[in-house]
Every structure is written in C-alpha cells, then in structure tokens.
SEBA-256595 format. One line per 5 residues: number of its first residue (from 1); their letters; for each residue x, y, z of C-alpha. Coordinates in Angstrom, 3 decimals. Example, Ala and Ser with C-alpha at 12.3 -4.5 7.8 and 13.67 -1.06 7.14 Angstrom:
2
1> as> 12.300:-4.500:7.800; 13.670:-1.060:7.140
! end
This chain:
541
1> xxxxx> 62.719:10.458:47.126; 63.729:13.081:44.218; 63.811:10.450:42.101; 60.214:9.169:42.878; 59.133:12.866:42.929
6> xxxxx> 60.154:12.853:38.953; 58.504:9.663:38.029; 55.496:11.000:39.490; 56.205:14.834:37.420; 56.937:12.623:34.729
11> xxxxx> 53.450:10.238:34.898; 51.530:13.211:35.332; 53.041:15.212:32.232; 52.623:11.497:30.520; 49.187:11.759:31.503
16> xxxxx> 48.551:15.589:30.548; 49.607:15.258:27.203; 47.310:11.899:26.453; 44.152:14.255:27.720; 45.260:17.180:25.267
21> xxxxx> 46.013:14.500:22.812; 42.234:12.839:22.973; 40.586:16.888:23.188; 42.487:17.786:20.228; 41.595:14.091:17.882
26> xxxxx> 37.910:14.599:19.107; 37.696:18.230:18.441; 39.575:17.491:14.679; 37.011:14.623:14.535; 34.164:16.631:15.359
31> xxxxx> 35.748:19.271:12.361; 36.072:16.626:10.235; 32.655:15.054:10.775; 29.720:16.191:8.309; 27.095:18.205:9.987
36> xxxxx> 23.804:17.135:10.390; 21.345:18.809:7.918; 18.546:19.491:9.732; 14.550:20.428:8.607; 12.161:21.201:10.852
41> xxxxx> 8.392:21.530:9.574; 5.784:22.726:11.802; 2.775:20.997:11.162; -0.878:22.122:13.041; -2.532:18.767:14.235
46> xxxxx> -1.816:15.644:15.998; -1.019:12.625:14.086; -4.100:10.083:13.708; -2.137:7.216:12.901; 0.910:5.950:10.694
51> xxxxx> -0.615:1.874:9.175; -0.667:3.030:5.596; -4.071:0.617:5.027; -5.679:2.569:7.853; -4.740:6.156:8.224
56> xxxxx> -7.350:8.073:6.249; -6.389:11.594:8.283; -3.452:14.144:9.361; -0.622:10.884:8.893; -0.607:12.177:5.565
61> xxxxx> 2.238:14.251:6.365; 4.268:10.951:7.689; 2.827:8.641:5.068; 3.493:10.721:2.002; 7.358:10.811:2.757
66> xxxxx> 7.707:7.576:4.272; 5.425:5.068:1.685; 5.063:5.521:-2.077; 2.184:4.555:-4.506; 2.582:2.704:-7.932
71> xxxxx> 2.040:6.246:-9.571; 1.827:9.608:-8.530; -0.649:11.991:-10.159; -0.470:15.796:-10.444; -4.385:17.365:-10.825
76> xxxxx> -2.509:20.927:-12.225; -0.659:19.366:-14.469; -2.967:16.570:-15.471; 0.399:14.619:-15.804; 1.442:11.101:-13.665
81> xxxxx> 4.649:10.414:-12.952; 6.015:6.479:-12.114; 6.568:5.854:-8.367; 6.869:2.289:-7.598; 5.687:1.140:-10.935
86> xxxxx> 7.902:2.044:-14.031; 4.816:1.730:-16.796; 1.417:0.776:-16.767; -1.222:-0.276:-19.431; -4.692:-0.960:-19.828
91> xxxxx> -5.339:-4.421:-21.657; -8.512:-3.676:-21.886; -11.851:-1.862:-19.531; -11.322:-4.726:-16.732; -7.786:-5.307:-16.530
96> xxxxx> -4.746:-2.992:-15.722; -0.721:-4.267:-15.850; 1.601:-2.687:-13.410; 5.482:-3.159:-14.377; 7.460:-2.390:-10.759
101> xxxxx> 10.795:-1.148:-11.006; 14.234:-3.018:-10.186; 16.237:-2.535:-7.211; 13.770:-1.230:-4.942; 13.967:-1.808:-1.670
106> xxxxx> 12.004:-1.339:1.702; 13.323:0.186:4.773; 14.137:-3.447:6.215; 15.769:-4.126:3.304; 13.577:-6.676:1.857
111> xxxxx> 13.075:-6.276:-2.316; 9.795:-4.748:-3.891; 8.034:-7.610:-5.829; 4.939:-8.111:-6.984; 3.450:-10.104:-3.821
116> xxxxx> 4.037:-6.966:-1.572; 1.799:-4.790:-3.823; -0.924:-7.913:-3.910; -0.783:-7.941:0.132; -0.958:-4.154:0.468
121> xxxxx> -3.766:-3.501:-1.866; -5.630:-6.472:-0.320; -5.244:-5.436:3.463; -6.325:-1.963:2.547; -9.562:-3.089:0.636
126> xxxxx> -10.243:-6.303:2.897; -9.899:-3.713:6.099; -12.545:-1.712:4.757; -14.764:-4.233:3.472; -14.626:-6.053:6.675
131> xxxxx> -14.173:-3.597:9.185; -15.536:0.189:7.470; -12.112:1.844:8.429; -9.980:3.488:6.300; -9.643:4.273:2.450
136> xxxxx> -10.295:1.144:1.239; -13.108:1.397:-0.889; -10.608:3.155:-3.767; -10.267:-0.308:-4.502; -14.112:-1.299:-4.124
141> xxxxx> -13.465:-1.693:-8.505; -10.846:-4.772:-8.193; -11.597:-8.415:-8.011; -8.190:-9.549:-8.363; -4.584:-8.290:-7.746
146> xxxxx> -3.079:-10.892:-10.076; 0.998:-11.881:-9.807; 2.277:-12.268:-13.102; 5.851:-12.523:-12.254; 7.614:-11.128:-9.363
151> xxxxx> 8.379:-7.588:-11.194; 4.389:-7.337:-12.841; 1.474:-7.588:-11.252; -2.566:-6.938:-13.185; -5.029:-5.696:-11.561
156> xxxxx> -8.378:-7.685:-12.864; -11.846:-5.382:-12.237; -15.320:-5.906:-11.142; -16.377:-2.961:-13.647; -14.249:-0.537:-15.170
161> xxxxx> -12.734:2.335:-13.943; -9.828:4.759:-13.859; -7.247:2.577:-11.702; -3.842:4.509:-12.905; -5.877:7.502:-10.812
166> xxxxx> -6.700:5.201:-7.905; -2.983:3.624:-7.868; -2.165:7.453:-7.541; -4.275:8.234:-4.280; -2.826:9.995:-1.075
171> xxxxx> -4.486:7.467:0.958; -4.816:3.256:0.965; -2.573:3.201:-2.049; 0.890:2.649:-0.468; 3.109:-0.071:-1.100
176> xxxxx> 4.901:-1.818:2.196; 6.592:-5.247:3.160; 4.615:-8.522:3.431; 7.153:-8.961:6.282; 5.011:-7.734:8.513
181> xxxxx> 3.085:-10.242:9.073; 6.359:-11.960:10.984; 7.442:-8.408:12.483; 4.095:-7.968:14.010; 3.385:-12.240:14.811
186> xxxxx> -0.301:-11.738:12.650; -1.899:-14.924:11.680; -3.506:-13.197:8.741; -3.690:-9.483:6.730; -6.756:-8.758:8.846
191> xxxxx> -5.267:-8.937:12.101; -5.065:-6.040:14.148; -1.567:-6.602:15.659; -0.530:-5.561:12.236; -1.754:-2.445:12.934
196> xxxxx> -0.492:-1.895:16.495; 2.712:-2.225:15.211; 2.401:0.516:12.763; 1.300:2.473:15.517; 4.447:2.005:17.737
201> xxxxx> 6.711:4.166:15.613; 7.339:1.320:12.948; 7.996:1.737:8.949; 7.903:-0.541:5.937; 7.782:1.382:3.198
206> xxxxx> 10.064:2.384:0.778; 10.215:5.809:0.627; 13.324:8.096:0.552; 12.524:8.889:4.360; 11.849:6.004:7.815
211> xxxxx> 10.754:6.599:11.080; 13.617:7.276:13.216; 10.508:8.390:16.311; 7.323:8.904:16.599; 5.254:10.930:19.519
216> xxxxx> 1.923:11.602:17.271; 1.195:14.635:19.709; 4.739:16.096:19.907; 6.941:15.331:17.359; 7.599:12.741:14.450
221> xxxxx> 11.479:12.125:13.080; 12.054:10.781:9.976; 16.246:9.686:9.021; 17.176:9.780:5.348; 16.951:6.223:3.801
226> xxxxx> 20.286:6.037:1.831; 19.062:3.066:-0.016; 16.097:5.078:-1.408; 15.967:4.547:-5.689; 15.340:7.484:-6.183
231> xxxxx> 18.138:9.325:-4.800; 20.329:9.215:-7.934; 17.611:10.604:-9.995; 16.674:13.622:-7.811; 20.988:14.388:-7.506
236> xxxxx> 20.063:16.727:-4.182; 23.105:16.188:-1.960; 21.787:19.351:0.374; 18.718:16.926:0.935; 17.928:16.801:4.943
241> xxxxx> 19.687:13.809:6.966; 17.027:14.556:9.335; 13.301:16.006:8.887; 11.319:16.941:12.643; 7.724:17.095:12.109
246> xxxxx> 6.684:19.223:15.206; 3.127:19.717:16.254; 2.714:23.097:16.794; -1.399:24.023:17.340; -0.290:27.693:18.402
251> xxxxx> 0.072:29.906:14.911; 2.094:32.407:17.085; 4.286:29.696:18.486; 4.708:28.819:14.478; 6.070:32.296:14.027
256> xxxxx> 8.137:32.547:16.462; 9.583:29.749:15.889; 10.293:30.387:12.490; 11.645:34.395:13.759; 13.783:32.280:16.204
261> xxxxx> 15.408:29.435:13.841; 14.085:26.690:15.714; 11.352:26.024:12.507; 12.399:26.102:8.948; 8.846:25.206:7.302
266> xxxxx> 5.797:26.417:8.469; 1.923:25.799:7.842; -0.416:27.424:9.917; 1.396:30.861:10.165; -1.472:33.856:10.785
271> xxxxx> -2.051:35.219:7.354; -1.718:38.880:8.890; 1.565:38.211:9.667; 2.807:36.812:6.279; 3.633:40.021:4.776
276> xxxxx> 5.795:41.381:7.837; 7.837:37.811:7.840; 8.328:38.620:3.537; 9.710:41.969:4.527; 12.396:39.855:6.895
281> xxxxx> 13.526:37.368:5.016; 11.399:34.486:4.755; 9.860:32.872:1.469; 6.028:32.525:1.305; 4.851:29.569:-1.475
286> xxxxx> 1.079:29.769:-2.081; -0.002:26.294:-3.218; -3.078:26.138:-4.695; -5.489:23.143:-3.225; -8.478:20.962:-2.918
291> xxxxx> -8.261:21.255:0.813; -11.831:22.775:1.266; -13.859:23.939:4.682; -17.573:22.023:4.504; -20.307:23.537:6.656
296> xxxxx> -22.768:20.707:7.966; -25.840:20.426:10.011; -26.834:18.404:11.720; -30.189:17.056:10.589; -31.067:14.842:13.215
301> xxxxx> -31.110:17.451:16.407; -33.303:20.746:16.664; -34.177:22.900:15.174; -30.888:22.053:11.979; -33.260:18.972:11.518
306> xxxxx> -35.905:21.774:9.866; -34.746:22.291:5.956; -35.954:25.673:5.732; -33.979:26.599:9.136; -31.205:25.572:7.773
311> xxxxx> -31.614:27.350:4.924; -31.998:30.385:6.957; -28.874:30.197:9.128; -27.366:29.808:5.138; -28.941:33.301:3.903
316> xxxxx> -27.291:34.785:6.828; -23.424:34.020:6.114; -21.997:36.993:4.547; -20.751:35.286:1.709; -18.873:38.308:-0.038
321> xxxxx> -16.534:39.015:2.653; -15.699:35.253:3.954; -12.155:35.202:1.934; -11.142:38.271:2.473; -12.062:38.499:6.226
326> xxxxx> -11.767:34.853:6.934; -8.560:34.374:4.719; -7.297:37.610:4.162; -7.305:36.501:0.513; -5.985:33.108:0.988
331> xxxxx> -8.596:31.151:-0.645; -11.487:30.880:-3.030; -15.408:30.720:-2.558; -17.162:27.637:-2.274; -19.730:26.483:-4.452
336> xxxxx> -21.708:22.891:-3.598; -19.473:20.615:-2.346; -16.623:20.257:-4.464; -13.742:22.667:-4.422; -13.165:24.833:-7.248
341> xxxxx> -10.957:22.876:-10.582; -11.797:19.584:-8.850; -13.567:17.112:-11.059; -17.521:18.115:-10.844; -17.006:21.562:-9.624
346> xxxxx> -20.074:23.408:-10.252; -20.041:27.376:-10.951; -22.519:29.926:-8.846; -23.734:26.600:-6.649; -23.901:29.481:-3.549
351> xxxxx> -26.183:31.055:-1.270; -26.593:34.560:-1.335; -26.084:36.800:1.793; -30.289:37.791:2.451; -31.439:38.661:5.694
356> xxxxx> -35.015:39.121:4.639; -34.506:35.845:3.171; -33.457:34.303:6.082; -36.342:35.590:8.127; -38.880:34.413:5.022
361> xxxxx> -37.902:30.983:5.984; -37.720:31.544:9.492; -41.603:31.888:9.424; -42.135:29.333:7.000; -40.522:26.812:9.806
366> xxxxx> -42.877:29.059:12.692; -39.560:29.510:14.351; -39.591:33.661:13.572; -39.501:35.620:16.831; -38.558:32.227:18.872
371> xxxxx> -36.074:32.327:21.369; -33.746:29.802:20.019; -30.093:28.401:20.595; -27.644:27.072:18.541; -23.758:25.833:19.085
376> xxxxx> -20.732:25.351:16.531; -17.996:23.132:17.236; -14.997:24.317:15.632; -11.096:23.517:15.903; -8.827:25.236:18.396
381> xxxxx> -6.001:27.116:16.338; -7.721:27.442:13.119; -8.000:31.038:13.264; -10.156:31.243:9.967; -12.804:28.749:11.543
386> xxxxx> -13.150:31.264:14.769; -13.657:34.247:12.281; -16.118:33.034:10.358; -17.848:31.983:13.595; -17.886:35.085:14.649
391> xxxxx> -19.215:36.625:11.932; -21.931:33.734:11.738; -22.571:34.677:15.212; -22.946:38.581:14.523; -25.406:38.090:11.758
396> xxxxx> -27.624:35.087:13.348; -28.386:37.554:16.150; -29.744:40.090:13.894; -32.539:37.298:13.573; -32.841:36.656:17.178
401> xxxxx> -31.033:33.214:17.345; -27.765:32.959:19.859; -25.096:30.686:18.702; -22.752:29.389:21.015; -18.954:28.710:19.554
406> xxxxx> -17.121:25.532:21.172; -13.375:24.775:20.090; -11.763:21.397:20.319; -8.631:19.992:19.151; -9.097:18.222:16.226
411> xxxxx> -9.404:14.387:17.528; -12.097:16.297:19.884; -13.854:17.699:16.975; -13.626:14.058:14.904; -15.753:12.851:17.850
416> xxxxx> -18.243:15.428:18.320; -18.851:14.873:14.425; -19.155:11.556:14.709; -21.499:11.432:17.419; -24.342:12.719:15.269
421> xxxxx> -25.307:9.110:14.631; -25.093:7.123:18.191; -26.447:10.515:20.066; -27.860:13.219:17.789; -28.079:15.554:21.098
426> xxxxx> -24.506:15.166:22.077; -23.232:16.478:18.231; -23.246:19.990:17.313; -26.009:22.003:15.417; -23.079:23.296:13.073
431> xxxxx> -19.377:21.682:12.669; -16.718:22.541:9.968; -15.251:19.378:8.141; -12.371:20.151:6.401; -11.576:17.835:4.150
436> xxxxx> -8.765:17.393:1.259; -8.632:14.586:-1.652; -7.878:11.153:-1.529; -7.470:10.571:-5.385; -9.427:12.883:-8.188
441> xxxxx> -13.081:11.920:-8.162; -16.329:13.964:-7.217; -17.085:10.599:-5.206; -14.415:11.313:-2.553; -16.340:14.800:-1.638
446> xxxxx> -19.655:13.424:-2.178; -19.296:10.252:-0.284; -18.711:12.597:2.675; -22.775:12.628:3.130; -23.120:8.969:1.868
451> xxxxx> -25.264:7.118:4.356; -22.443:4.472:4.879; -19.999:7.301:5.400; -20.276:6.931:9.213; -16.590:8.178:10.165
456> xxxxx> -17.200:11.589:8.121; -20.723:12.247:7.607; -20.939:14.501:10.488; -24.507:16.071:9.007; -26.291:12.309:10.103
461> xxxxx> -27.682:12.638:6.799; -29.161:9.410:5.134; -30.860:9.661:1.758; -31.844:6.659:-0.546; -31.976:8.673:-3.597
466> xxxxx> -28.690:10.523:-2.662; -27.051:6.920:-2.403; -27.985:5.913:-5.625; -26.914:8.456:-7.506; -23.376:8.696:-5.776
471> xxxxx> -22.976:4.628:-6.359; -24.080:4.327:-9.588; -21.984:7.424:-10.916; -18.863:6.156:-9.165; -19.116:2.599:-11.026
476> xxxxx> -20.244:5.079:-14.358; -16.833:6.785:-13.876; -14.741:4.126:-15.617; -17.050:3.413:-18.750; -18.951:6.691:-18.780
481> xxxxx> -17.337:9.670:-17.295; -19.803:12.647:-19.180; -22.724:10.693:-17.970; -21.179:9.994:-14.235; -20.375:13.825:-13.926
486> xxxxx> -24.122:14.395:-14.291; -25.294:12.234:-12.024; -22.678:13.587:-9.438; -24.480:17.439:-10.435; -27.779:15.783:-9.303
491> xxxxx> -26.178:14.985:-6.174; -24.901:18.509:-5.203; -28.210:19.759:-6.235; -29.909:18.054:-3.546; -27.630:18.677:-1.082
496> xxxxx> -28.029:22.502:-2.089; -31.757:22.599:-2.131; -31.956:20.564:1.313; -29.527:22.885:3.173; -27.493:19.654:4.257
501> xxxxx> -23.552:21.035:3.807; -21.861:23.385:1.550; -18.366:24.686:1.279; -17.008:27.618:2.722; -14.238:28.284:0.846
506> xxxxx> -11.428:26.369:-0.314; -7.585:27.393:1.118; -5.102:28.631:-1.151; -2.305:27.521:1.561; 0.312:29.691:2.300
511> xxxxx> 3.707:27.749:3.067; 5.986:29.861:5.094; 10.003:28.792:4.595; 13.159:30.179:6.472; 15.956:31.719:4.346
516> xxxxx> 18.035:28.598:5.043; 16.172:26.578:3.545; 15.524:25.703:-0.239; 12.609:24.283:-1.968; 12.084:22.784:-5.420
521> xxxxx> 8.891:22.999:-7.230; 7.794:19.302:-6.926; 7.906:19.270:-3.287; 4.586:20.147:-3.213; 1.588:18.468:-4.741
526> xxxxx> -1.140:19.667:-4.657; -2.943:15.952:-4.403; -1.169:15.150:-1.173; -2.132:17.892:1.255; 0.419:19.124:3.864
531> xxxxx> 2.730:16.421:2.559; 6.437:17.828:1.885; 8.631:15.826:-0.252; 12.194:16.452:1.640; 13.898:14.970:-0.940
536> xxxxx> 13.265:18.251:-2.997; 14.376:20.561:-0.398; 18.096:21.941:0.752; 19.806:22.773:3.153; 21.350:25.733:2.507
541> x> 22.949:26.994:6.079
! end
C-alpha cells in the first residue's frame, strides 16, 4: 500500500508540473506573440451598402480602404497620384491608355489585369444605364473599355472628356475581381446575385485593407491585407492589423468613447466640446471639404410649390450667424449650389437675411396673414441640422408660419426625400441633402436637381431648360471647359431665382484623434469624404 500511495504522490507531482509547464509556455507564448494593433474609428451613419458598382452613399468609408481606382486625384493640390494604374496618356480627345501596375493582387489572390478593369467599369456603367442605380453615369463618356494586353487597357469615348478625373472618382470607379461572377454563380455582369454577395460581408478588391465582418448598422472590421503593393512604398510598420468602423449616431457616445479609450478616431464629436478634449490630450485635424448641406423644397406639395413662398421662407434664414451658431466656426457659407473652391463655385450667389422681404413675397403669393404649416425632415444626431432648424423655426414664426421639425435616421430621411416623386404629400416641405463629391465636376452637384436624378432630387423638381443646360455642359466639359463652366452658371442662376435649393454651408470637418494614435497627412483626402486611409496611420500605444 505505501508503495501505491507514492506512485500515486508521484503521478500527481508528474501531473502538477506538466500543468505549470503548459501555464508557463502559453504565458511566454502569449509574451512572445505580437500584439494586435488596434484602430477604432467612429463613424455617424449606417452603412448603405459595400458592391463597389452600386454604393453611391455612406460605404464610402468601407469602399475607400478596401477598393482602389486607376488614379487618385487630390482637388487641393490639383495633383493625381497612380493607384492601380502606373501612367496614363491621352492619344488623342476620344481615347485614353491606362498602363496597370505589376504584381497586384486582389484579396482572393487572383492578379490585376486588364479584363478586371474592362468588367468593373462595364458593370458600373451597364448597372446604371440599365437599372438608374448607382454612379454609373461617370462613365456615360466611354464607348469602349478596350484590352490591349493584359497589363494596358484604352478607354475609347463617345465625346471627349476629362477621364484621368473620372478614373479618380470616390464612387463607381473601383477596380475588383472578374471572379465574381463564379463566387456569386451570376450568369452575366448584370445579375443581381453579384450584388447580394457584396452585401453579405464579401471583398474583391485590392486594397491594403478586406472585410474581416460586416454588420452595416453596428460595426464593420477590416484585417490588414499583407499582400497589399503598396505596403513597401508607404514603410508604416505601426500600420493597424485591425481597423473597427463603429456606428456611433450619439456625438456624446463619440466622446466618451474617445475620453474612455474605447475610440481612437472620431467624426461627429460636438464642436463645443472640441476645445475641452484639445486641453486633454487629443489631436483635432480640420480637413477642409466639399461635403456641403443643400436646402430643398419641395415644389410639388403646398404651399413650397409657390416660387415666391419659397423665396420667403429663404429671406428669413439668418444667414450671418448660420456658421458660427450652426458650426461654431466649422464651416463656410454657401453660395448656389456648389461648395466653395469646387469647380463652378460662384461668389455672393446668397440670400440675404430680410424679414420685410420675406413678408413682400408673402403677399405677392396672398399667403400674408394665413395660418399656414410647414415640416422639416432632418437627420437624428446631426446637431448642426437641429440648430439651424431651430433658428429657421424662430424666425418663420415672426411671419406667422409654424414649422414642424421631424428627425430620422439617415436611411429614414433617404426615403422621405425620395418620396417627393411617387407621393408629393408624404415628402417634406423642407429636407437637408447633404451631399459630398463623386469626382470634380459642377455636374455632380447640379445633377442633384436633374429631372432623371430620381434617387437624390429630393426638391421633385423637373425643368426642360435646366436639363439642357446641365447635359450639354457636361459633354462641353471635355472639349470646352470655359464655355461648359458658363453654362453650369446659367444653371445655378435658375435654381437661385426659382427658390428650388441652395446650400447652407459647407463643413470644414473636424477629425478628433486619441493621443495613441498617429496620423500622416495623406490619410485624408479631401475627394473621398469620411474615408481614412489606415495605411497612413500608427499605432503608437
């Protein structure tokens, strides 16, 4: 029996020391393993959608990182800068040659050639052509997407135009795999299983980041490709392994997050609090923009459907204290349509703040004196769209008209905005589309009260005149750019005189980053709005 009793004393010593033994090699291992560097950037708005032919909203911010272009364009700089393609050329007004660069991969690991840029840029303009949805009609110019060898492809135009600026836009000009068409069993480019299985959480670009998971409400996660070309070049070993994208609506949620470590990168921060998160610590970057607020009415519901109301509710916005109240200095007034430094900007294209205006045209319309309601749809957690409706509100009552303010989350407010033309009644008198660029052209504001523009003309506007001037400056643009920049004038002048839509302001957007964390200059572009190129930051702590 004693010796039993120390076989057992010795099995269980035998025993103790393998359990030490493993805690110790997995605690070394966990020592020796590299820790995860981690970015977390809290973004304001659910994610529309991730099919780079398709997504023509808020997937910006998982597009941008995720796909690349042929060329990327900076408008501050007036500079491009080769993405995909290594050099271009113009042969001559209607044709364009695109050299791609060698050992590019996508994230399934299939090589860039010339066929994949043919497919993409022929599902993105066939989509739109066929179907009206997305940002397809950049390409409206090209007839042909010619492959010349598998490293070249030419683009062969209908008419000229500026197609190393197109090939640069933040939306419908990213590059993916052919392969899938297998992936996703479509019989064709056009069908839409292609698309829901983009939507699942899938990536096939060839960007330096992939989808890792994708809750468009919650939370996207993008893994570091390590396969990424470009990764030599930018030489940023502190680059994240792993980038959250968190929807966070709340701005107070944003700062506390940031306060409390669990956000590194923040967007929609209040502006009153920027100065108090300075004091503590944190870096503010203030990026100037394009990303500009556009008041519309709607013109097919009373009374907005009255020019000279309209004009009346415009007299009585009190113009000279929007930025500063609205903004707390975070921005620039609007003038027309078109943000400030944005091709076809025009100077002093604003209303003046007139109450005895406003009540002028009142009576010209017999409305004067009326008892008269009006509502503005507006988007939950943009704090700078519920002060200026508030202010709108406190002036419009000093002419006897109530206004009624109505917040939505954004996909609530796309609706409302779009139901102008099935159901004038159901659509707001007054809704705020903010809109930023999809490549450098007056066109891309413009078009937003186009009579085709069905997604985004949330005004219901149709004009035949307007039409024409918009279509034939856009085909202009290419051959005649002085001439198309006039015609695009004309355009805003209408607009202005009519009372249609007019911009508020236009952001200078405040970026909000933790001490941990470090950002290089060309993370931000000023093209792609809200997008953050991670391979330019570090992780410092």
């Amino acid at each position: 029996m004693g010796f039993s009793r120390r076989l057992v004393v010795i099995a269980i010593l035998l025993v103790l020391v393998l359990v030490v033994g493993m805690i110790v090699f997995s605690t070394l291992g966990r020592i020796a393993t590299p820790q995860v560097k981690l970015v977390v950037y809290a973004y304001r708005d659910s994610i529309t959608g991730i099919d780079p032919s398709v997504e023509f909203d808020t997937g910006i911010v998982v597009l941008g990182v995720v796909y690349e272009p042929l060329v990327y364009y900076n408008p501050l700089t007036n500079k491009f800068t080769p993405a995909l393609a290594k050099n271009w050329s113009k042969i001559n007004e209607t044709f364009w040659i695109f050299k791609l660069r060698e050992n590019v991969v996508f994230h399934d690991g299939t090589p860039l050639t010339a066929d994949a840029v043919r497919f993409s840029i022929l599902r993105t303009k066939t989509i739109y052509e066929e179907s009206g949805l997305g940002p397809g009609y950049i390409w409206d110019s090209v007839e042909d997407v010619v492959v010349l060898n598998s490293s070249a492809v030419g683009l062969r135009l209908k008419y000229p135009a500026p197609i190393d600026l197109i090939a640069s836009s933040a939306y419908g000009a990213y590059i993916y795999s052919p392969k899938v068409l297998e992936y996703s069993g479509a019989r064709d480019l056009k069908d839409e299983s292609i698309r829901f299985w983009f939507e699942k959480g899938r990536s096939l670009g060839s960007g330096p980041y992939y989808i890792d998971y994708y809750d468009p409400l919650n939370e996207v996660r993008l893994k570091k490709f390590e396969k990424w070309w470009g990764w030599a070049e930018v030489n940023n070993p502190r680059a994240p392994d792993l980038v959250v994208i968190k929807i966070v609506s709340d701005p107070i949620t944003q700062v506390m997050g940031l306060r409390g470590g669990s956000i590194h990168i923040a967007m929609a921060v209040p502006r009153v609090e920027i100065s108090s998160l300075v004091k503590e610590g944190f870096r503010v970057i203030k990026q100037h923009t394009y990303y500009s607020y556009i008041l519309m009415f709607n013109t097919r519901r009373w009374p907005t459907n009255i020019t000279e109301f309209r004009l009346a509710v415009l007299h009585a916005i009190p113009w000279d204290n929007l930025i500063d109240k609205a903004l707390h200095g975070y921005g620039i007034p609007g003038s027309g349509v078109i943000p400030y430094g944005y091709p076809g900007y025009i100077d002093n294209l604003r209303f003046e703040y007139n109450l005895t205006a406003s009540r002028e045209f009142l009576e010209i319309a017999g409305l004067y004196g009326a008892e008269i309601e009006i509502e503005i749809v507006i988007t939950t957690g943009y704090e700078e769209e519920e002060i200026f409706a508030m202010l709108l509100k406190s002036e419009l009552a000093k002419l006897g008209i109530k206004l009624t303010i109505r917040h939505y989350p954004w996909e609530l407010v796309k609706e409302y905005g779009a139901a102008v033309w099935r159901n004038p009644e159901e659509a707001p008198h007054l809704i705020i589309n903010d809109w930023w660029p999809t490549y450098p052209t007056p066109y891309d504001y413009l078009y937003l009260l186009h009579c085709s523009s069905k997604e985004w003309n949330w005004a219901g506007y149709c004009s035949g005149e307007l039409d024409e001037l918009l279509d034939t400056a856009y085909e202009l643009e290419g051959e005649n750019y002085e001439e198309a920049l006039k015609l695009y004038e004309e355009a805003q002048m209408i607009l202005f005189k009519e009372g249609v839509a007019t911009t508020l302001w236009t952001i200078t957007q405040p970026f909000v980053v933790s001490p941990t964390i470090g950002i290089r200059d060309n993370a931000f572009n000023p093209l792609y709005m809200y997008v953050v190129w991670f391979q330019y930051v570090e992780v410092l702590g």
